[in-house]
C-alpha positions as CSV (number, residue, x, y, z in Angstrom):
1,X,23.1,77.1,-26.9
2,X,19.6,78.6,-27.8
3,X,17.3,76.4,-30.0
4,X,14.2,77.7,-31.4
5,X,10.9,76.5,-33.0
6,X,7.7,77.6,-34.8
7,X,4.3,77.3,-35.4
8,X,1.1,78.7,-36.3
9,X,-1.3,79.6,-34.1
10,X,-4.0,76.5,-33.7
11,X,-7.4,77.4,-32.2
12,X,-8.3,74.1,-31.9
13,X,-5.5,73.2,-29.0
14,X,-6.8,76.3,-27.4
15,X,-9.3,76.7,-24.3
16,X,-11.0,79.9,-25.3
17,X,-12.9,80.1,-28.4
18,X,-10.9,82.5,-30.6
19,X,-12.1,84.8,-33.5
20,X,-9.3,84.2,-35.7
21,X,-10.8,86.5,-38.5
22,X,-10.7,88.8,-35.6
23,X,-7.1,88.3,-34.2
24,X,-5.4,88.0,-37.6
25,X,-3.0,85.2,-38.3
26,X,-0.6,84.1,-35.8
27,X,2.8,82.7,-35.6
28,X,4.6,81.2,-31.9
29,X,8.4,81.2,-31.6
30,X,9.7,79.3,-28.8
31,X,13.0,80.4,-27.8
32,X,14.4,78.6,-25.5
33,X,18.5,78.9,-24.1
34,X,20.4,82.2,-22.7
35,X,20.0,84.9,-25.0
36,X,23.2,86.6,-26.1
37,X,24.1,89.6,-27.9
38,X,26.0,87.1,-29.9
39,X,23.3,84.4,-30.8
40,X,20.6,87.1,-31.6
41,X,21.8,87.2,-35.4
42,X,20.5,83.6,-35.3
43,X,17.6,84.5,-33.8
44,X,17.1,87.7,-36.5
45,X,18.0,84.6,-39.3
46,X,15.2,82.2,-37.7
47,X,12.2,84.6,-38.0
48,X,13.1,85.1,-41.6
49,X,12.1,81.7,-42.4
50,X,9.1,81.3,-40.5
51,X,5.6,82.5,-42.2
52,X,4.4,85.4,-42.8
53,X,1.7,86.6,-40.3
54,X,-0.1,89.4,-38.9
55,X,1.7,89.0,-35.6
56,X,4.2,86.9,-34.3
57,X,4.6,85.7,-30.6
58,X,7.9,84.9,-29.0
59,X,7.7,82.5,-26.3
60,X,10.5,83.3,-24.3
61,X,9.2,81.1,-20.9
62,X,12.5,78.9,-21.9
63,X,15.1,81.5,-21.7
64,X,16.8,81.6,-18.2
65,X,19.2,84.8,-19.0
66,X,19.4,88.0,-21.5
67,X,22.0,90.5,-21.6
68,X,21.1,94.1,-22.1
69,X,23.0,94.1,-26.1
70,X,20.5,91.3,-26.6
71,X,17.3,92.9,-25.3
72,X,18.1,96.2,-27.7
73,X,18.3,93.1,-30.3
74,X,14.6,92.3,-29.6
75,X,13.7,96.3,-29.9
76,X,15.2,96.6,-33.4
77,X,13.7,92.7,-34.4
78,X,9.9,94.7,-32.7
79,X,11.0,98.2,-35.3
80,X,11.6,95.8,-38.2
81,X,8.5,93.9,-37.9
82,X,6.4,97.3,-37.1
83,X,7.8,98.6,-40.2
84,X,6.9,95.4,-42.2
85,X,3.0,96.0,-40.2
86,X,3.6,92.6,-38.4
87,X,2.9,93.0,-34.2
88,X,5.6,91.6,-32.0
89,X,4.4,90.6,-28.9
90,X,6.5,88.6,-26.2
91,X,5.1,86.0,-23.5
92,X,6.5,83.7,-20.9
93,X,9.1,86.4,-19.3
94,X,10.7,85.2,-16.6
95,X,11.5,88.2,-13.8
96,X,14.9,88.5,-14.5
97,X,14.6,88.2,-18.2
98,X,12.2,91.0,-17.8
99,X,14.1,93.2,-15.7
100,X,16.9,92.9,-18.3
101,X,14.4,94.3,-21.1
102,X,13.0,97.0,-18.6
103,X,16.6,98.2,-18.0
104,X,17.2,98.5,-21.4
105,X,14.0,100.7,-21.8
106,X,12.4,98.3,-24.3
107,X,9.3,97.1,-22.4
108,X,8.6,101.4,-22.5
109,X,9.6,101.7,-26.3
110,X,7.1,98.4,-27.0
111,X,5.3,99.7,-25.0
112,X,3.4,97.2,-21.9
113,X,0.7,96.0,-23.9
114,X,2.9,93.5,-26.1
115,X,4.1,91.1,-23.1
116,X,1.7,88.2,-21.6
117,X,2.7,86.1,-19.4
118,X,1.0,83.3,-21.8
119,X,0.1,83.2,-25.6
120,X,-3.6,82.8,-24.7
121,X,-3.1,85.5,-22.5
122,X,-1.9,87.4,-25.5
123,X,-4.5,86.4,-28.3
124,X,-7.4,86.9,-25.6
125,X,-6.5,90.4,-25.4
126,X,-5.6,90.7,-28.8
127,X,-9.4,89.6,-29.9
128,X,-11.3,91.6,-27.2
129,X,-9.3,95.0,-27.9
């Protein structure tokens, strides 16, 4: 079972003063569950409905397992966004999670600059870029 939540990014629960005017608006997605080529449709059908942004953050520090069908899921989610000019960027891997994603060559296609181990990790380097 995977369940999943949203939000938009609120400086004020945040350490670190943020520029938001700088870092664009922002929406979390808080996966949490095993990640399965067969529950990333549901995934694909959740981001639909959440708000558009400049750049959307999955928080993936609640998913235990992925299998490699799934992790080229998350590439083509990353294209479709990209095309649309949103930024996907992922945070809270855990090691085998992200070995899974490196294996299927998608931390190389994203490219290592769009996974943070938090989401103030992520903005942070998103405003001082």
């Amino acid at each position: 079972e995977i369940s999943m939540d949203h939000s938009m990014v609120d400086t004020q629960r945040m350490d670190e003063e943020l520029d938001m005017d700088k870092i664009g608006s922002t929406c979390v997605v808080y996966i949490t569950g095993a990640i399965f080529f067969a529950n990333t449709q549901v995934i694909s059908n959740y981001l639909h409905t959440i708000p558009k942004a400049d750049r959307v953050i999955l928080s993936v520090r609640g998913v235990s397992v992925m299998d490699p069908d799934a992790a080229l899921a998350i590439w083509e989610i990353a294209e479709n966004y990209e095309e649309q000019g949103v930024e996907l960027l992922i945070c809270g891997l855990n090691p085998g999670v992200r070995k899974v994603l490196e294996r299927a060559g998608v931390v190389e296609k994203m490219g290592e600059d769009k996974f943070y181990w938090s989401v103030d990790r992520a903005l942070i380097h998103k405003q001082n870029a």
